[in-house]
C-alpha positions, 0 to 999 in steps of 0.5 A: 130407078126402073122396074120390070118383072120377071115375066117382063124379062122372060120368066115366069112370074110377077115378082118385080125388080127395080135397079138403075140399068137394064143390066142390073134388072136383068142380073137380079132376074137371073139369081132369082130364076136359079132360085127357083130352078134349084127350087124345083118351080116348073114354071120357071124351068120351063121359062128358062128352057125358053130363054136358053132357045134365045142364047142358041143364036148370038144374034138372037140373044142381043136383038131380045136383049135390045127389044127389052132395053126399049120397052124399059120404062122408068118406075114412078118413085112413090112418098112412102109417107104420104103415099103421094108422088115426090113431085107433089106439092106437100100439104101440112094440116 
């Protein structure tokens, strides 16, 4: 599983999105950002004006595309129960 955010991803706030590939990370992005331009948040209008100056250009859109794909790192899957890393060795008191 992999987590970016959606500033990460070009826009404009912190809300988090966890998905197995970079494509499914950027899918979920991009819902979320028509939400919030049909809601009417500056911020992410001004965010998606931005993003649309990367689809002007072919060639500029997959070099970002491909620069974010790198930076992409693996989100640590966390115990919810013991609130410890899976890998970690389980104590039973």
């Amino acid at each position: 599983m992999k987590t970016m955010t959606c500033k990460q991803l070009g826009g404009a706030c912190d809300m988090q999105f966890h998905a197995n590939t970079f494509e499914e990370l950027a899918e979920q992005s991009k819902k979320h950002g028509m939400a919030m331009i049909q809601a009417g948040n500056t911020d992410h209008i001004e965010a998606m004006k931005k993003m649309q100056e990367h689809m002007k250009s072919p060639d500029a859109l997959a070099k970002w595309f491909e620069n974010k794909k790198r930076n992409l790192k693996p989100y640590p899957r966390i115990n919810k129960c013991a609130r410890k890393p899976l890998n970690a060795p389980l104590v039973i008191t």
